[in-house]
C-alpha positions in Angstrom: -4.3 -10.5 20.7 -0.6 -10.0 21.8 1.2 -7.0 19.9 5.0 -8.6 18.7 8.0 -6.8 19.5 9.4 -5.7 16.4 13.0 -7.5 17.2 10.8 -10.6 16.8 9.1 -9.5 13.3 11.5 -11.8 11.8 10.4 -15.1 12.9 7.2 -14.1 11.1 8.2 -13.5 8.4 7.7 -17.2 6.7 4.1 -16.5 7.7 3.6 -14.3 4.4 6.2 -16.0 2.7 7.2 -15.9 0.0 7.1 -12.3 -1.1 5.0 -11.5 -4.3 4.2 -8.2 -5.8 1.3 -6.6 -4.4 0.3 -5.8 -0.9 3.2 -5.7 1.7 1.7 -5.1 4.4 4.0 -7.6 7.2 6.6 -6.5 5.0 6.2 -2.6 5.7 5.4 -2.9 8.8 8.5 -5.4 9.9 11.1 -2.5 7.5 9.1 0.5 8.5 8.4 0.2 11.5 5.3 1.8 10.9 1.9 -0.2 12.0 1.9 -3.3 14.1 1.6 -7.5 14.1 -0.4 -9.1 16.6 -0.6 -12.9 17.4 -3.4 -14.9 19.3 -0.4 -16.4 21.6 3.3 -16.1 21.5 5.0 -18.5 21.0 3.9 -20.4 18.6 1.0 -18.5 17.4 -1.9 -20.0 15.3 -3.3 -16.4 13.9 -1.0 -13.4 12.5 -2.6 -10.4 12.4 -0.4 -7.5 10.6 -1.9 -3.6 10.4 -1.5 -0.4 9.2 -3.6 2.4 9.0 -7.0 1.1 6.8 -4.9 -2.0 5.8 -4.7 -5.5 7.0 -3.1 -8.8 6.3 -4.4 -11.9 8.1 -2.9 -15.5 8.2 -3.3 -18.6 10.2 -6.3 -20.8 11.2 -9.4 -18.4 10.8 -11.4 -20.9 13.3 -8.3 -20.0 15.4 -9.1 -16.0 15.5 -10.0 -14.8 19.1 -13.7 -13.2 18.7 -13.0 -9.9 19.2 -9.9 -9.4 17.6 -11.3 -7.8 14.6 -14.0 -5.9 16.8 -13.1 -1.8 15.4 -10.9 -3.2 12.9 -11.7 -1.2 9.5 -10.2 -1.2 5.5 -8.8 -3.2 3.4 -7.8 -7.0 4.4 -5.2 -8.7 2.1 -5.9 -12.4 3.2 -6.5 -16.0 1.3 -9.7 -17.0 0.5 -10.0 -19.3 3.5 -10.5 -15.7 5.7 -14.1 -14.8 4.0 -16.3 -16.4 6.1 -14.4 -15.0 9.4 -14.3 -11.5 8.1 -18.5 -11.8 7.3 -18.6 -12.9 11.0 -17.2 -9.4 12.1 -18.8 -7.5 9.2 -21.6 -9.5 7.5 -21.6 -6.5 4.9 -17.7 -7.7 4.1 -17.0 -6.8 0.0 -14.7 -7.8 -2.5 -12.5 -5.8 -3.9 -11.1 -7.0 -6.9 -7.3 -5.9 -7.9 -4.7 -6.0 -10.9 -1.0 -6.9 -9.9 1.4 -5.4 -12.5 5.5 -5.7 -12.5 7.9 -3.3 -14.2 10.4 -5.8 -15.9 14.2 -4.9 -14.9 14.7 -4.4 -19.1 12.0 -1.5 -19.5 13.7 1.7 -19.3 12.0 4.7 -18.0 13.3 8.2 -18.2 13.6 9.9 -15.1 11.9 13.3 -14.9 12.6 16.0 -12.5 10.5 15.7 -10.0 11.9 16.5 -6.8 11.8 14.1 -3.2 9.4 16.0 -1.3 11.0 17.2 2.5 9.0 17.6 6.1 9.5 21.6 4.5 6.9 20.9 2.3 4.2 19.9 5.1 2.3 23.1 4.4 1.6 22.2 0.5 -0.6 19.3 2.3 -3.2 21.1 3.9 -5.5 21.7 1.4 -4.9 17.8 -0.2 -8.2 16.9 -1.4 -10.1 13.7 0.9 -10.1 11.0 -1.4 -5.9 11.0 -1.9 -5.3 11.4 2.0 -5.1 7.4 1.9 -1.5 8.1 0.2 0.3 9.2 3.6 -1.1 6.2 5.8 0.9 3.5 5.5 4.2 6.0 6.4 2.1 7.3 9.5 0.8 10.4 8.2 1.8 13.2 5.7 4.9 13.9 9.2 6.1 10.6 8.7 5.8 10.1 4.9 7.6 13.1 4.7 10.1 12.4 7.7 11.1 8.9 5.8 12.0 11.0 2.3 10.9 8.7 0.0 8.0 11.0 -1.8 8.2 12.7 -5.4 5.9 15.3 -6.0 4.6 18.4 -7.7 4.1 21.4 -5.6 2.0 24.3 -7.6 1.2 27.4 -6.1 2.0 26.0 -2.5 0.1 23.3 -2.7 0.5 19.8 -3.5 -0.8 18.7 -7.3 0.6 15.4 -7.5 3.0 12.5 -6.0 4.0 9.2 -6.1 5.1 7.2 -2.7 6.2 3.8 -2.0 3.0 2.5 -0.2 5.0 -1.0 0.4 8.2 -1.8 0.8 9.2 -4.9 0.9 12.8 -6.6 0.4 12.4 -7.5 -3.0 9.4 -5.1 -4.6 8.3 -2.0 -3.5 4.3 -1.0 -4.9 3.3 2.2 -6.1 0.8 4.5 -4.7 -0.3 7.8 -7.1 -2.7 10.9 -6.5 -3.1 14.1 -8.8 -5.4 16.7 -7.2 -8.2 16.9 -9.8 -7.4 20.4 -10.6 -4.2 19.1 -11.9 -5.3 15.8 -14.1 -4.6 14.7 -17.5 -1.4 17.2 -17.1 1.1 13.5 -17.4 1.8 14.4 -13.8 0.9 11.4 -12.3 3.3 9.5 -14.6 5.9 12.2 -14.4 5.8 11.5 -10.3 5.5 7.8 -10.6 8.5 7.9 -13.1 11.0 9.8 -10.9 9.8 7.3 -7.9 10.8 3.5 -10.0 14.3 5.7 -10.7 14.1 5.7 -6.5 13.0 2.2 -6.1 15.8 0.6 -8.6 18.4 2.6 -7.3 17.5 0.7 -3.7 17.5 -2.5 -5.7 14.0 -3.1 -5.6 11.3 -3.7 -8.0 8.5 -1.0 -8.7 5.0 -3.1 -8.7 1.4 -1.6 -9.6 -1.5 -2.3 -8.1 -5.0 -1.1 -9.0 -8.7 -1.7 -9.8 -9.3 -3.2 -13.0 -11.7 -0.8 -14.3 -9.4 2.4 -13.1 -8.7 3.1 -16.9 -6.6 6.2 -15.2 -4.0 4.1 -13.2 -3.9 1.4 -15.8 -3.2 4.1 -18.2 0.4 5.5 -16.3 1.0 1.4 -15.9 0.6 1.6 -19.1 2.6 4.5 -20.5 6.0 3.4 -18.0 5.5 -0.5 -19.4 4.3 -2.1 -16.3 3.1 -5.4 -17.1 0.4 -7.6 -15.8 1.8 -10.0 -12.8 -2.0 -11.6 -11.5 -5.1 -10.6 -10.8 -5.8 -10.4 -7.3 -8.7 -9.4 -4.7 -8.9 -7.5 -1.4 -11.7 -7.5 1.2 -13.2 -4.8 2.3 -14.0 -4.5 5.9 -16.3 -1.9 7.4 -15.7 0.2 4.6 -16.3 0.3 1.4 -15.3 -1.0 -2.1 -14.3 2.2 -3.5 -15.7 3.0 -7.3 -13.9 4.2 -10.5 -14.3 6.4 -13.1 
């Protein structure tokens, strides 16, 4: 697979076309400049590959995939239907992960509390960030380039991050939501209060906040809830060497 300068992103672009709210993944990569798009030939490529850190988007001719070019590949693939059987091929364990796509309508108002942006200052409160929300940093790079790009709000207690709310897509038109609270700081209303100040962000770019999350995650679906996200589609993602992660 050929990795594609980014000053070409752009003629890919109709590959994941048209945007929809939900996973960005070309998107962020192509505006971030975070992650990378590979193609099985250039020009003219039949497969479009586009990663980030436990993320994936695939499009193209599946019978057209060179056989190793998932071969270490690992996380979550956002990818039509058409994709399954090559994915079982590299990983016969492949899962489904099934989503909920929700949109905040431009007429829903939402206050916006103060939560501050978080700084590359704040690095320290990340240290001690529990495992299961370190998957909030990756698509920026990392808690250094999250933090570099200035596009977190959080809560910092005691030194130490409780909660925040990051972009973890931007696209041109709609920008999705990712939210952790440290458990030691749940059912406190500060993931809402984090995800709250962030959709002030996202408008004032002239985007559109979207929410995605596991339909049986009554938590998430409850902040939805509470700003007035509503329901967009009901999606799925595949899961690739790793596994489909459980609620409570």
């Amino acid at each position: 697979m050929l990795t594609v300068a980014p000053d070409r992103l752009p003629a890919l672009r109709p590959w994941f076309a048209p945007e929809r709210p939900g996973p960005l993944i070309f998107e962020h990569v192509a505006r971030t400049g975070h992650g990378r798009v590979q193609v099985d030939r250039w020009p003219d490529p039949r497969v479009v590959v586009a990663a980030l850190p436990g993320n994936l988007a695939l499009r193209g001719a599946p019978d057209r995939l060179p056989p190793d070019a998932l071969d270490g590949a690992a996380g979550f693939v956002e990818a039509p239907p058409d994709w399954l059987p090559a994915l079982r091929a590299a990983d016969p364990a492949a899962g489904v992960w099934n989503r909920l796509v929700a949109v905040l309508p431009a007429g829903v108002a939402v206050r916006a509390p103060d939560v501050r942006l978080l700084t590359p200052a704040d690095a320290p409160a990340f240290a001690a960030l529990d495992a299961d929300s370190a998957w909030i940093a990756e698509t920026w790079g990392g808690v250094p380039g999250l933090l570099a790009a200035g596009v977190a709000r959080g809560v910092v207690v005691e030194g130490r991050v409780a909660a925040l709310a990051v972009p973890f897509y931007v696209g041109g038109t709609y920008e999705d939501i990712g939210v952790v609270t440290e458990p030691a700081h749940r059912r406190r209303g500060l993931s809402t209060a984090c995800a709250a100040a962030l959709v002030a962000d996202i408008r004032a770019r002239g985007h559109v906040p979207t929410w995605t999350t596991s339909p049986d995650n009554t938590g998430s679906l409850a902040v939805a809830a509470r700003l007035g996200f509503v329901h967009d589609r009901d999606d799925v993602l595949y899961a690739l060497r790793t596994r489909v992660p459980v609620s409570y």
